[in-house]
C-alpha positions in Angstrom: -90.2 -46.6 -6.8 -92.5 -43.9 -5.0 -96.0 -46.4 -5.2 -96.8 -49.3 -3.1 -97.7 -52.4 -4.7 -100.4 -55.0 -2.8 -101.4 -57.9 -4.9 -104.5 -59.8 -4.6 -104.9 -63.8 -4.4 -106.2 -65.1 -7.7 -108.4 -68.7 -8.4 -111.4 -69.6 -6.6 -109.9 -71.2 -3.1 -111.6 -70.0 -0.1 -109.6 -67.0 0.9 -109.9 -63.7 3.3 -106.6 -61.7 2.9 -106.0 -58.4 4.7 -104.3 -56.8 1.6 -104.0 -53.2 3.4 -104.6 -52.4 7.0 -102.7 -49.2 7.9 -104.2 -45.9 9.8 -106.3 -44.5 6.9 -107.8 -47.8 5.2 -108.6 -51.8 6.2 -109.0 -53.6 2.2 -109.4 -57.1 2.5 -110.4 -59.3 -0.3 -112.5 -62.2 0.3 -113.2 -65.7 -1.9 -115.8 -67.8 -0.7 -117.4 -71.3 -2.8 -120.8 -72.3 -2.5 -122.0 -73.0 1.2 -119.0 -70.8 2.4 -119.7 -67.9 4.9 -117.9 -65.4 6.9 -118.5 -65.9 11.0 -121.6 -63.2 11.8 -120.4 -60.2 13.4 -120.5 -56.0 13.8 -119.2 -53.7 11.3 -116.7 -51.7 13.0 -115.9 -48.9 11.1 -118.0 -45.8 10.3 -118.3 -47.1 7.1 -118.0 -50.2 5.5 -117.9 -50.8 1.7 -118.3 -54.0 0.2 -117.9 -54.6 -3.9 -119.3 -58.2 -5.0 -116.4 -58.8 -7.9 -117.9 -61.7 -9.3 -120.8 -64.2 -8.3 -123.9 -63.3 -5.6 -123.5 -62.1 -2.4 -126.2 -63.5 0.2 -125.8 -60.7 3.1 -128.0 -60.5 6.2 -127.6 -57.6 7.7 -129.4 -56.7 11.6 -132.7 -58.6 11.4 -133.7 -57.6 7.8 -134.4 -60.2 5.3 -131.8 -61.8 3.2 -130.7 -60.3 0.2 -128.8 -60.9 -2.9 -126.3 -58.9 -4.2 -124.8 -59.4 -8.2 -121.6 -58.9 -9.6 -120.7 -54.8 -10.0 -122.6 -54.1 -6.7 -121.2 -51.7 -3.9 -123.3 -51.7 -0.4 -122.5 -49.6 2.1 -122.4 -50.4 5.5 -123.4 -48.2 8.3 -121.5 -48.4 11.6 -122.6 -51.6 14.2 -124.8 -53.1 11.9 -124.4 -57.1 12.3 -123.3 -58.8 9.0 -123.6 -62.7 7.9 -121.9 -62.5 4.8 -122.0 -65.7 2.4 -122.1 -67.9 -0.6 -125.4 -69.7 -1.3 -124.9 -70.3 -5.1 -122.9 -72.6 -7.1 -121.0 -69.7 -9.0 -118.0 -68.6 -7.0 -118.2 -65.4 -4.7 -115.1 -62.8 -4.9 -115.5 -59.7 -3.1 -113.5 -56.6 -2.0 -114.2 -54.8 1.7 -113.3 -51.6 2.6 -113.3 -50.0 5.7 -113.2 -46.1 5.6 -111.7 -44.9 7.9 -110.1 -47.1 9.5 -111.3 -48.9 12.8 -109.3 -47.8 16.1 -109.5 -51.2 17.0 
């Protein structure tokens, strides 16, 4: 078998899974419930894509205003922006980040 095969958590638990961290890419896929939120911090990759899989993402991002993000969105990230990411509806939140490339850290 030449391919790699990552699998993703499935139901609608909390969960934030590193599925691929390696030199080129950091995927991580994230489930969050209503009132469930990611600790506030800095993007630290030059690029930072998030895809809201199902339900709204609530994201903060620096100082701006809240915003909500629906199902089929991709945001993109720039570099040291601060992020509270969360869950503020009763639908469940499922979302895929991707960092491109990958942080030195």
């Amino acid at each position: 078998m030449i391919e790699q095969i990552f699998k993703l958590t499935q139901g609608n638990e909390k969960t934030v899974e590193k599925v691929i961290i390696d030199e080129n890419i950091h995927y991580m896929h994230m489930i969050l419930n209503k009132g469930e939120c990611l600790p506030e911090h800095f993007s630290n990759a030059k690029s930072v894509y998030i895809t809201v899989v199902r339900g709204t993402l609530s994201a903060t991002l620096n100082e701006q205003e809240t915003h909500e993000y629906q199902a089929g969105t991709v945001l993109k990230v720039p570099f040291h922006t601060k992020m509270n990411l969360k869950n503020v509806s009763e639908e469940t939140l499922e979302f895929i980040v991707v960092k491109a490339p990958a942080p030195n850290c």
